[in-house]
BADRENMI-944784 format. One record per residue (C-alpha): residue number from 1; residue in three letters; chain; y, z, x. Coordinates in nm, 4 decimals. Example, Ala and Ser with C-alpha at 12.3 -4.5 7.8 and 13.67 -1.06 7.14 Angstrom:
2
(1, 'ALA', 'A', (-0.4500, 0.7800, 1.2300))
(2, 'SER', 'A', (-0.1060, 0.7140, 1.3670))
//
This chain:
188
(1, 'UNK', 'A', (-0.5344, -7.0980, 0.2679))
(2, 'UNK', 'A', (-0.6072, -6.9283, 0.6186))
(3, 'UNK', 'A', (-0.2431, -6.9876, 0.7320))
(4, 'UNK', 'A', (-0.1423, -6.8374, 0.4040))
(5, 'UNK', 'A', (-0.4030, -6.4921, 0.4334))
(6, 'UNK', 'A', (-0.2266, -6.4747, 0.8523))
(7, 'UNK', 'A', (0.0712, -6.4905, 0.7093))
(8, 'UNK', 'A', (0.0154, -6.1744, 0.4806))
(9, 'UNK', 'A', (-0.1661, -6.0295, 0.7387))
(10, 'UNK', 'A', (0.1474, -6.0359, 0.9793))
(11, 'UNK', 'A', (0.4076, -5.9301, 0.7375))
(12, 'UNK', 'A', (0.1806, -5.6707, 0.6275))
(13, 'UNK', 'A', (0.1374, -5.5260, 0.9399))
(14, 'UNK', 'A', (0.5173, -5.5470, 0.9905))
(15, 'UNK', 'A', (0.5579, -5.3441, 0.6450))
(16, 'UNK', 'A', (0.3431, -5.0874, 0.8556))
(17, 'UNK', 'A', (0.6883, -4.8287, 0.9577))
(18, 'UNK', 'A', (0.6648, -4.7802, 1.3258))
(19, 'UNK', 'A', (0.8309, -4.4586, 1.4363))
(20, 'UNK', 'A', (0.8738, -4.2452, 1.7813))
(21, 'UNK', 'A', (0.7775, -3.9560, 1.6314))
(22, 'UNK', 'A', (0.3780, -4.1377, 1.5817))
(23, 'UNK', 'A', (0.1941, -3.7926, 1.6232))
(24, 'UNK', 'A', (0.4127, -3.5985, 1.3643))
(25, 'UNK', 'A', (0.2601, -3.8793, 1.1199))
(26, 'UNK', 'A', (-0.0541, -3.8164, 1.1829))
(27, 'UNK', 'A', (-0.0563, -3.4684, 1.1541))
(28, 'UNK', 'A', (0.1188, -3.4615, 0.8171))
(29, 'UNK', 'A', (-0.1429, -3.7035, 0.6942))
(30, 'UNK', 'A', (-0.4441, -3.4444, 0.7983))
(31, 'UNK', 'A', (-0.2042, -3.1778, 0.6889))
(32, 'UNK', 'A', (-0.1691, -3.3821, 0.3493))
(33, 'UNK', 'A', (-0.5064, -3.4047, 0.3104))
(34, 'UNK', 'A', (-0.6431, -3.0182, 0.3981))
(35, 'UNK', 'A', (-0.3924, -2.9433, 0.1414))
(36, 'UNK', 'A', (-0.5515, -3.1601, -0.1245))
(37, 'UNK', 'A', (-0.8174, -2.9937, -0.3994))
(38, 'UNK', 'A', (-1.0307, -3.3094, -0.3580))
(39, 'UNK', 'A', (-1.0583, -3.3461, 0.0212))
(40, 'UNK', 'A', (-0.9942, -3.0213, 0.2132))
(41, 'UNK', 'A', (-1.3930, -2.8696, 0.2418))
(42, 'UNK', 'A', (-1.4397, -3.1670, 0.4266))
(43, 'UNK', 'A', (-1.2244, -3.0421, 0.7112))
(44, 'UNK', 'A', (-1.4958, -2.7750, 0.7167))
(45, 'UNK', 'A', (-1.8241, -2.9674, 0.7326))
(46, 'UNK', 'A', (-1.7659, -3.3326, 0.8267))
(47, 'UNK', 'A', (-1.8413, -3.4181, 1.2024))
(48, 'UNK', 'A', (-1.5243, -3.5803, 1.2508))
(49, 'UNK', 'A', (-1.2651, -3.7603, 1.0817))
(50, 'UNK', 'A', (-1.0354, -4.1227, 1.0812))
(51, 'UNK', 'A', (-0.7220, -4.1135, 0.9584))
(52, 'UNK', 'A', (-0.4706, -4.4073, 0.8358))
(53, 'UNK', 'A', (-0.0784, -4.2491, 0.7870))
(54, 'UNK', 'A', (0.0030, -4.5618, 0.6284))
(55, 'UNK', 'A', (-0.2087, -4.9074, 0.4990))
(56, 'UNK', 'A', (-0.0295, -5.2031, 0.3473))
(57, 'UNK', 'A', (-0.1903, -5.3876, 0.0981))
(58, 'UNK', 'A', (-0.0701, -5.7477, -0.0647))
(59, 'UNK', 'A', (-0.1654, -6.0332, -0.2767))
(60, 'UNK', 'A', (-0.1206, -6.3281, -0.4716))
(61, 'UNK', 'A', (-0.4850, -6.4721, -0.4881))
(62, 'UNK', 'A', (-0.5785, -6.4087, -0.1491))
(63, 'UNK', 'A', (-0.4956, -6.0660, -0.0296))
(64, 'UNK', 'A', (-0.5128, -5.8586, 0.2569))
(65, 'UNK', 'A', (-0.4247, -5.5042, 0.4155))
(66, 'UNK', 'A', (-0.3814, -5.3659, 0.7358))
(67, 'UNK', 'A', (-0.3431, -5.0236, 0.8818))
(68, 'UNK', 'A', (-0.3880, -4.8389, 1.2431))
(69, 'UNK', 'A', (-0.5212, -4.4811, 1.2497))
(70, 'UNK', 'A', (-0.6659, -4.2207, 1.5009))
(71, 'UNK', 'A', (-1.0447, -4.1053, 1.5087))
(72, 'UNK', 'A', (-1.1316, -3.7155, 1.5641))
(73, 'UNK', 'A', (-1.4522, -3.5876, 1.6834))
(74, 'UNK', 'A', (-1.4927, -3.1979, 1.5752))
(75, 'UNK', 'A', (-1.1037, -3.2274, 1.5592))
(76, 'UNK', 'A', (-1.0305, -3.3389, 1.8577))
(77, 'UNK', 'A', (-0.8740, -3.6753, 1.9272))
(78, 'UNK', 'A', (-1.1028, -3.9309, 2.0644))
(79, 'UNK', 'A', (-0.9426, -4.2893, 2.0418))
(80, 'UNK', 'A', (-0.8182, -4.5458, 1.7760))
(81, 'UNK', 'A', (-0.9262, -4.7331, 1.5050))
(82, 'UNK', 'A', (-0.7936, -5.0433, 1.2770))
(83, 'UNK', 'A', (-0.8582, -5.1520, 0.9493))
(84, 'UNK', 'A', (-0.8277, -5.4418, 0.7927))
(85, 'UNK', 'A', (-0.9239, -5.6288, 0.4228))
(86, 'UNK', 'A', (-0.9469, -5.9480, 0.3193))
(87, 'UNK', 'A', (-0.9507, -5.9946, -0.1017))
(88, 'UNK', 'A', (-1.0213, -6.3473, -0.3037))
(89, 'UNK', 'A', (-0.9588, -6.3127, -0.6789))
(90, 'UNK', 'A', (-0.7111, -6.1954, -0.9124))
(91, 'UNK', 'A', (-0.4224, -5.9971, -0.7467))
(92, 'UNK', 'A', (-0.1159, -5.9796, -0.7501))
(93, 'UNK', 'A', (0.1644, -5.7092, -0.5761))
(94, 'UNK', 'A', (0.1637, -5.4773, -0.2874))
(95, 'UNK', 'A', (0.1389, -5.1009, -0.2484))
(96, 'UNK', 'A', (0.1264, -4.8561, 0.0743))
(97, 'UNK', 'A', (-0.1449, -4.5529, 0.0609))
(98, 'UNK', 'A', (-0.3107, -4.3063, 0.3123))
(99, 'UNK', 'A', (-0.6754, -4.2726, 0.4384))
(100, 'UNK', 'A', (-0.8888, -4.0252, 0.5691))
(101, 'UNK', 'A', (-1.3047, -4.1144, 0.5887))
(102, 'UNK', 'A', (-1.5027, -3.7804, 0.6408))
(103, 'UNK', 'A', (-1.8348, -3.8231, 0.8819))
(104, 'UNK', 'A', (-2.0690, -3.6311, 0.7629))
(105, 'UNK', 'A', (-2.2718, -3.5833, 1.0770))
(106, 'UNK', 'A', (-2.3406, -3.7542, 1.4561))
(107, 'UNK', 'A', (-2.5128, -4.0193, 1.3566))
(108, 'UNK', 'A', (-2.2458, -4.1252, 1.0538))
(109, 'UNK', 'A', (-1.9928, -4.0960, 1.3433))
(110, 'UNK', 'A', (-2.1602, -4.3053, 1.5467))
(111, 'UNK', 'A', (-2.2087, -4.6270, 1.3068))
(112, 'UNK', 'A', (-1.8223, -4.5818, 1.2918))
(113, 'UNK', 'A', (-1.7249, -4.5846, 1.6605))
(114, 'UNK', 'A', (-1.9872, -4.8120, 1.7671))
(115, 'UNK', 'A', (-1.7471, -5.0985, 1.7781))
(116, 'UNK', 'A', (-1.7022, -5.2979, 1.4305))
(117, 'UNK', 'A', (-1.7805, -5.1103, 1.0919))
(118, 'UNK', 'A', (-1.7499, -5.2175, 0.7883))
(119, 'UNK', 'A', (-1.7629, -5.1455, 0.4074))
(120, 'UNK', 'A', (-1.8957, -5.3493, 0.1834))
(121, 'UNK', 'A', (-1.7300, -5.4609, -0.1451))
(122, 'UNK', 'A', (-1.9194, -5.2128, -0.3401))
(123, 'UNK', 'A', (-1.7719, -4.9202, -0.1211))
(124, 'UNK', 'A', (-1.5119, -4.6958, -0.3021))
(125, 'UNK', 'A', (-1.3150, -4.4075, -0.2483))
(126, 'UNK', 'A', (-1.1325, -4.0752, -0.4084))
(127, 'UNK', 'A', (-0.7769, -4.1557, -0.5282))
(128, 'UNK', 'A', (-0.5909, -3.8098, -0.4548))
(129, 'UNK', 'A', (-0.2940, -3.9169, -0.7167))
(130, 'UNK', 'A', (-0.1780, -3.7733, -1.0508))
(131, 'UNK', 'A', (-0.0789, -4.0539, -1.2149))
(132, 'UNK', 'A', (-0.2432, -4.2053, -1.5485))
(133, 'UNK', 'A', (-0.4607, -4.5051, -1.4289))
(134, 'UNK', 'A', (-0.4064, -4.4513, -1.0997))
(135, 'UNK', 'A', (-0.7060, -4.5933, -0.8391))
(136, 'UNK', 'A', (-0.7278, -4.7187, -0.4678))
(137, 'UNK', 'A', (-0.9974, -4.8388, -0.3137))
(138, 'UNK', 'A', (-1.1594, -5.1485, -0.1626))
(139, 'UNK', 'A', (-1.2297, -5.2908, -0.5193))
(140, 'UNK', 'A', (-1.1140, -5.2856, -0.8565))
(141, 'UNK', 'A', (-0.7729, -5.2789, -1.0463))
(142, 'UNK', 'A', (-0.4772, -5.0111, -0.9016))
(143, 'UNK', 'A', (-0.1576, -4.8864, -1.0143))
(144, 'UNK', 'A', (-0.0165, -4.6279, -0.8381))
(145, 'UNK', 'A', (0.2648, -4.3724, -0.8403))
(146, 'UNK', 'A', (0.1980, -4.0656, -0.6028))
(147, 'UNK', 'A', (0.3190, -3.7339, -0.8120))
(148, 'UNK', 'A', (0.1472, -3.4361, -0.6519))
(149, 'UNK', 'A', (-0.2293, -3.4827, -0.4560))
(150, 'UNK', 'A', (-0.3127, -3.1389, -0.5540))
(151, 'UNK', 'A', (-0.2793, -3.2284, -0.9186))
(152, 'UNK', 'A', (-0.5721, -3.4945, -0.9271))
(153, 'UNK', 'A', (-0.9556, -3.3441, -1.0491))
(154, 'UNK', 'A', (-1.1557, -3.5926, -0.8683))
(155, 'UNK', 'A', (-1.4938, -3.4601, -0.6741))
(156, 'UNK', 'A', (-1.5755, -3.6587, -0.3628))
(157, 'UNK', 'A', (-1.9083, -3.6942, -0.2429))
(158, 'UNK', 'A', (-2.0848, -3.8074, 0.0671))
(159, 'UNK', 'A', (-2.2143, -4.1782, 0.0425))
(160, 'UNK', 'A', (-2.4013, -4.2887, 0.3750))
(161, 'UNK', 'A', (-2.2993, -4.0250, 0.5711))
(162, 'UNK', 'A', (-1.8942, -4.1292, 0.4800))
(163, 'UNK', 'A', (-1.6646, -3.9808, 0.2315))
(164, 'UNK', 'A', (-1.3511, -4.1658, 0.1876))
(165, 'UNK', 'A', (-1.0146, -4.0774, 0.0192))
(166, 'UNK', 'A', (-0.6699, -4.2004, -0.0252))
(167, 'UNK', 'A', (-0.3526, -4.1129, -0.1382))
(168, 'UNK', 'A', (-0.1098, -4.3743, -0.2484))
(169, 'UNK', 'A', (0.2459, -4.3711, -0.0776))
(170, 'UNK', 'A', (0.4317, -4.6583, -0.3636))
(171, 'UNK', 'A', (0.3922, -4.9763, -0.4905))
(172, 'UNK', 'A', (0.2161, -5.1460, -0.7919))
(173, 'UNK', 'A', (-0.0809, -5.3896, -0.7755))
(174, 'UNK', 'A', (-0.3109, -5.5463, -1.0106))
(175, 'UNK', 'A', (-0.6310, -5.6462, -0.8635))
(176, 'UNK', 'A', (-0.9282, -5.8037, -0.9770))
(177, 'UNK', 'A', (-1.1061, -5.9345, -0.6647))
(178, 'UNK', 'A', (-1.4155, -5.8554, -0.4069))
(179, 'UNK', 'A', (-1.3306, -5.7865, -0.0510))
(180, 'UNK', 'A', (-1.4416, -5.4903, 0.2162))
(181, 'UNK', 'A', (-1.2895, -5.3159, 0.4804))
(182, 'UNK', 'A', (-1.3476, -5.3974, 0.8352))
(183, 'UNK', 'A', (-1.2735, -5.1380, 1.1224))
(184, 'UNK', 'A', (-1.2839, -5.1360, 1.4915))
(185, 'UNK', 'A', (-1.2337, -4.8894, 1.7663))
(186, 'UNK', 'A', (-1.1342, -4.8261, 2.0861))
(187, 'UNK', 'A', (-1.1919, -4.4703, 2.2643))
(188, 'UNK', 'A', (-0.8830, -4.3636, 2.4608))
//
């Protein structure tokens, strides 16, 4: 079963599209984001941000999902950060989506960069997508077909000093299962 969750794990991260043009990507994410009802007064308050361009997430049983993204401190860039997710349970698919978590203040930052964070299972976040049934997060079933991010009425809220939203890129997945997300990071 472990050689099985690797193997996910490394074609997932190979789904991950590499590109020379890396910082363009990440500044279209933020852009996408500031632009989105649900998520752009956080670019006025929060402490600092991470943001994922691009997370892969896969299953049949045992699932998993992988992205790399960049940490800001008061909007400036301040090193790197991975995430990955483990799932056991009923699941089945893949799909691609974008992250940003919100730090409320110093301290929230901190608990994030101080080497490995994670979320629990119970941890959720804002799915910036108009489309009917249409959730990501860490738990819970997901469909998703990205139409517009401005078109979604969701309110985001602070939850232990983190605020966490996504928009999904493609892909369907049904998912029924309990996993968390684990992130490290490395200042540059």
């Amino acid at each position: 079963m472990i050689k099985r969750l690797l193997t996910l794990l490394m074609l997932l991260s190979a789904a991950v599209p590499y590109s020379p043009a890396w910082a363009d990507e990440y500044q279209s994410t933020i852009e996408m984001f500031r632009e989105a009802i649900e998520s752009r007064r956080f670019f006025d308050t929060a402490y600092g941000y991470a943001v994922f361009p691009t997370i892969g997430k896969g299953g049949y049983v045992v699932g998993g999902a992988y992205g790399t993204g960049r940490v800001y401190e008061r909007g400036k860039y301040v090193g790197d950060t991975s995430m990955t997710q483990v799932t056991v349970g009923l699941q089945l698919g893949g799909q691609a989506y974008s992250q940003i978590i919100f730090f409320k203040d110093r301290n929230a930052f901190r608990n994030f960069t101080a080497g490995n964070f994670e979320f629990g299972a119970d941890a959720s976040a804002v799915a910036i997508v108009a489309a009917a049934g249409a959730q990501v997060g860490t738990t819970g079933s997901s469909a998703a077909a990205s139409v517009g991010q401005d078109d979604a009425r969701a309110i985001g809220a602070y939850h232990d000093g983190m605020a966490t939203f996504t928009v999904a890129k493609g892909g369907l997945m049904y998912e029924a299962s309990i996993g968390g997300q684990k992130f490290t990071y490395t200042p540059i």
